[in-house]
C-alpha positions in Angstrom: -2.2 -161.4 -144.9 -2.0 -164.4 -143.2 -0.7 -164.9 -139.4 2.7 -166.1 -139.1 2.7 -169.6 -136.8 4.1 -168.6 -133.2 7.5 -170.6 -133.1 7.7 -172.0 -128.9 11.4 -171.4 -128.5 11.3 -172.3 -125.2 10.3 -176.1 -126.3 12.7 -175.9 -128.8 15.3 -175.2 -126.7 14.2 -177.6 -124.2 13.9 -180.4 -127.2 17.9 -179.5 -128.1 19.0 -179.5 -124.7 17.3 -183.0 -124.1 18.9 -184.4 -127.8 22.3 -183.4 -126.6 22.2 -184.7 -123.2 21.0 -187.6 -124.8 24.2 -187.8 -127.5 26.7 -186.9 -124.8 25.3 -189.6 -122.3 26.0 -192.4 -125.5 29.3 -191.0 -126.8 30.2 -191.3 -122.5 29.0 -195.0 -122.2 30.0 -196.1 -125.7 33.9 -195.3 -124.7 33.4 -196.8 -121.3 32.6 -199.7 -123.7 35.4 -199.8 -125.5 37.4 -198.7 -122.6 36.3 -201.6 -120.4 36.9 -204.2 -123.5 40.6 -202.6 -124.0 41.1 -203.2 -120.1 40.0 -207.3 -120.6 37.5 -207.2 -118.2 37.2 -210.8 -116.0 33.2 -210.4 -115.7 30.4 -209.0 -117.2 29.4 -207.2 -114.0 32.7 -205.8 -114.2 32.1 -204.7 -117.4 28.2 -203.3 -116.0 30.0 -201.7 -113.6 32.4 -199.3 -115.5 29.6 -198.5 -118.3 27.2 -197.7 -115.6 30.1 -195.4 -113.7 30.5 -193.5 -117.2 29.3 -190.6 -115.5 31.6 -189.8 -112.6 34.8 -188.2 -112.3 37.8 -188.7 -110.6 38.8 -186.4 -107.2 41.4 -183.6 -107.8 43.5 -182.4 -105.3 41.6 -180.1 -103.7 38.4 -182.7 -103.0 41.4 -184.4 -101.0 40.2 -185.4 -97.2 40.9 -183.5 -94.5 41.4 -179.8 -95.5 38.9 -176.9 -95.5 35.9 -177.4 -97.7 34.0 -175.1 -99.2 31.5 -176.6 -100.7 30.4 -180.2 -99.7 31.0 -183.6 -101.8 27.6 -183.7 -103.1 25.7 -180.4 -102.2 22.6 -181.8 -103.7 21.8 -184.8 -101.2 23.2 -181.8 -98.5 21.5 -178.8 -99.7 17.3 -178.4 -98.2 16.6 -176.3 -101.1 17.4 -179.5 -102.8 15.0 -181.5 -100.8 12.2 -179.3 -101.1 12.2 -178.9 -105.4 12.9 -182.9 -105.2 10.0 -183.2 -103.6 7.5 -180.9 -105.5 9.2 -182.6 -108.4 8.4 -185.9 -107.6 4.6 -184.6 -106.4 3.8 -183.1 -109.7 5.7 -186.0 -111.6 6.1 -185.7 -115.3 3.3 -184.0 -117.0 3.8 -185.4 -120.8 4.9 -188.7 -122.3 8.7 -188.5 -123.4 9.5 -187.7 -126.5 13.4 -188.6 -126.4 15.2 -191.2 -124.8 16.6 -188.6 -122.6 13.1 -187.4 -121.5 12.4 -191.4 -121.2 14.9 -191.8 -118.2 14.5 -189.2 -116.3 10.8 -190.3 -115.8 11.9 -193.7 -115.4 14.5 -193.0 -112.8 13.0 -190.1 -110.9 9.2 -190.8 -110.8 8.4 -194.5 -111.1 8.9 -196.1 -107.4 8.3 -199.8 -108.2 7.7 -202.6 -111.0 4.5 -201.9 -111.1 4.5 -198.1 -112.3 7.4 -199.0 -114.4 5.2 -202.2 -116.1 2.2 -199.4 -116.4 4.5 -196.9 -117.8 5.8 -199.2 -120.5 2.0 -200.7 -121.8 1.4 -196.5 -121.7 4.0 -195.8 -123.9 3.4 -198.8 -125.6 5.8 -200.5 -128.8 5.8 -197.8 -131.6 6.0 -195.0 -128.7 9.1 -197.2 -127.4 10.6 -197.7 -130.7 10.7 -194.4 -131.5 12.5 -193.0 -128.2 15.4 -195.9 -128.7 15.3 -196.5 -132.4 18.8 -195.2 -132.7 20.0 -197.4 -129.7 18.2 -198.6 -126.5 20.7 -197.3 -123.2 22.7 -199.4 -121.9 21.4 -201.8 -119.3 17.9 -200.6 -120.2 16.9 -203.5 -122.2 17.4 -205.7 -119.2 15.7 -203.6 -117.1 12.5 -203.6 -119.4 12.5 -207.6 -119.4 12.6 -207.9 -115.9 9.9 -205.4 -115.4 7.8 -207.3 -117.7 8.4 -211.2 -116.9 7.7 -209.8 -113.0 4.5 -207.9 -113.6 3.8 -210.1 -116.9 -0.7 -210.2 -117.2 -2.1 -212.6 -119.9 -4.7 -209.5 -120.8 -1.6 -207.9 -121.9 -0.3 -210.2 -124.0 -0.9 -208.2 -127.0 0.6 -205.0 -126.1 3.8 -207.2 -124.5 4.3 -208.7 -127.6 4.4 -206.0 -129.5 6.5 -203.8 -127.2 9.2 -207.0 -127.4 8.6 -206.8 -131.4 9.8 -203.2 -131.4 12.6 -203.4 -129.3 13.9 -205.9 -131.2 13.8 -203.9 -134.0 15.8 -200.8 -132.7 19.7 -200.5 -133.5 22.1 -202.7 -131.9 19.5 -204.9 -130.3 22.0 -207.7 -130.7 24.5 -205.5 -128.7 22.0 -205.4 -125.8 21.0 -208.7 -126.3 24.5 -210.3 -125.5 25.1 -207.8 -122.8 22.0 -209.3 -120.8 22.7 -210.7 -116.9 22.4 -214.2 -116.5 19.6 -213.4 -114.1 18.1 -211.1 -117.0 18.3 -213.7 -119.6 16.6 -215.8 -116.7 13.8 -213.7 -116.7 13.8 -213.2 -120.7 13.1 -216.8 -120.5 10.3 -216.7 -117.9 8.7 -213.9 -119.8 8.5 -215.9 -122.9 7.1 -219.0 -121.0 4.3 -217.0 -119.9 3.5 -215.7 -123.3 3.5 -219.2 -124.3 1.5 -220.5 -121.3 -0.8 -217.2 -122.9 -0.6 -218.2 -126.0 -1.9 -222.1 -125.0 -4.6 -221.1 -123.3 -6.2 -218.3 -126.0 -5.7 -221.2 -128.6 -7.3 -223.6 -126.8 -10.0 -220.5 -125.3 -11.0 -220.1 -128.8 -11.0 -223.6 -129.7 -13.5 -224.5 -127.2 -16.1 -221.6 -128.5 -15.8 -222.3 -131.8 -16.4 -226.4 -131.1 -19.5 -224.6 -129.1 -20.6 -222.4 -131.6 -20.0 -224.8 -134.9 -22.7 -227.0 -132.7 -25.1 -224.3 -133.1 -24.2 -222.6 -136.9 -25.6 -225.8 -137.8 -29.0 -225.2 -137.6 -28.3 -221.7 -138.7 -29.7 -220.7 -142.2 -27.9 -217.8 -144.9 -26.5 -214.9 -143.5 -26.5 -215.3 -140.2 -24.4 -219.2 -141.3 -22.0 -217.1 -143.4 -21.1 -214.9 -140.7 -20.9 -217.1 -138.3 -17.9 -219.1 -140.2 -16.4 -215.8 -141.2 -16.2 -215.2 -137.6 -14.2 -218.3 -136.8 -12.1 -218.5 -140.0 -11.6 -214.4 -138.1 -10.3 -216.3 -135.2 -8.3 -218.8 -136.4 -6.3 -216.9 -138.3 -5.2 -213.9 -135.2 -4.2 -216.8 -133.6 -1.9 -218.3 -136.1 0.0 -214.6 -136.4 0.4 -214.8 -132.6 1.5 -217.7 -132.8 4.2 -217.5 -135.5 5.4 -214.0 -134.2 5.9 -215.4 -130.7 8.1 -218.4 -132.7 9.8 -215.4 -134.6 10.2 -213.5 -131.2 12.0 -216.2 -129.4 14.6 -216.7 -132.3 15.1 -213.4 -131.8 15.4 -213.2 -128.4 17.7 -216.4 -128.5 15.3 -218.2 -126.2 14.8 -221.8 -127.0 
């Protein structure tokens, strides 16, 4: 008789805890949305400002100024028992890759410090990783977040993996929601980003153009097989660099960049 598979409850509870912390944080922020529309807000940072706010309640009575307290404002920033689990937390940092969007920002906000980490977090993950996590929507704010991270810490070696992490991203649901809720200053840097890719993009073409204008020197006096490979290996070339080339195009019509 075959062994029955061991069911890990305690990942599945810890997997249903995560998806409905997840659900209740984008039913929250999606009437905030519509909340902060109804209200006619003057700005967009207005607008920022309530979404990102979703989250916190109004005092009652008895949080009022003045009378006994019994328990303090915010006993976590008070309490040392806090402190000291914070900071094992943030010691030990996360010790798998996310698997939900929930999981996603609580690594993102508790144990990446800088751009950098964030940047090297991201190429990690990398685009089908990313799409996954925010395929049924990307959190608010979060897509502007990611393209300042990138244009900042932008490498040409990473062209590749940038592109396609921006590929997949604009593939998840309501992209164009996100899209149009961009900062000026992020649609700044969605701009810069793209202008390196380009500047990238310029100087692989040009890279590759100068070794094959080398190489075609010497297939030449090449005979056979080692001719026929040669030119396989160029027509190889040429052709990567036409798909970069009309996916970065495709990429900045969808990113509205001109």
């Amino acid at each position: 008789m075959e062994e029955l598979e061991t069911i890990d409850f305690s990942a599945l509870e810890h997997e249903l805890q995560a998806a409905l912390a997840a659900d209740e944080k984008y039913q929250r922020e999606n009437d905030a949305k519509f909340r902060a529309i109804h209200q006619k807000v003057a700005s967009y940072e207005e607008f920022r400002d309530i979404v990102l706010a979703s989250h916190l309640k109004p005092l009652e009575k008895k949080d009022k100024l003045g009378g006994k307290r019994n328990q303090p404002w915010n006993s976590c920033i008070t309490s040392d028992n806090y402190q000291q689990d914070t900071s094992l937390e943030i010691a030990q940092g996360s010790s798998r890759k996310p698997e939900t969007s929930a999981e996603f920002n609580r690594d993102w906000r508790r144990y990446l410090r800088n751009g950098t980490e964030k940047y090297e977090f991201l190429l990690q993950l990398g685009g089908e990783n990313l799409h996954r996590i925010f395929q049924v929507d990307i959190g608010f704010g979060l897509l502007g977040e990611f393209i300042l991270v990138l244009a900042e810490n932008f490498q040409s070696e990473d062209y590749d993996a940038v592109l396609q992490i921006l590929q997949n991203f604009s593939q998840t649901c309501r992209f164009g929601l996100n899209l149009d809720l961009l900062s000026k200053a992020e649609k700044e840097s969605c701009r810069d980003l793209f202008k390196k890719l380009q500047s990238t993009d310029i100087a692989q073409c040009m890279s590759n153009l100068s070794i094959t204008g080398d190489a075609v020197q010497t297939v030449t006096e090449l005979e056979g097989h080692e001719k026929r490979e040669d030119f396989q290996s160029f027509e190889k070339t040429g052709k990567t660099t036409e798909k970069n080339e009309k996916s970065l195009r495709e990429l900045m019509r969808c990113y509205q960049v001109k």
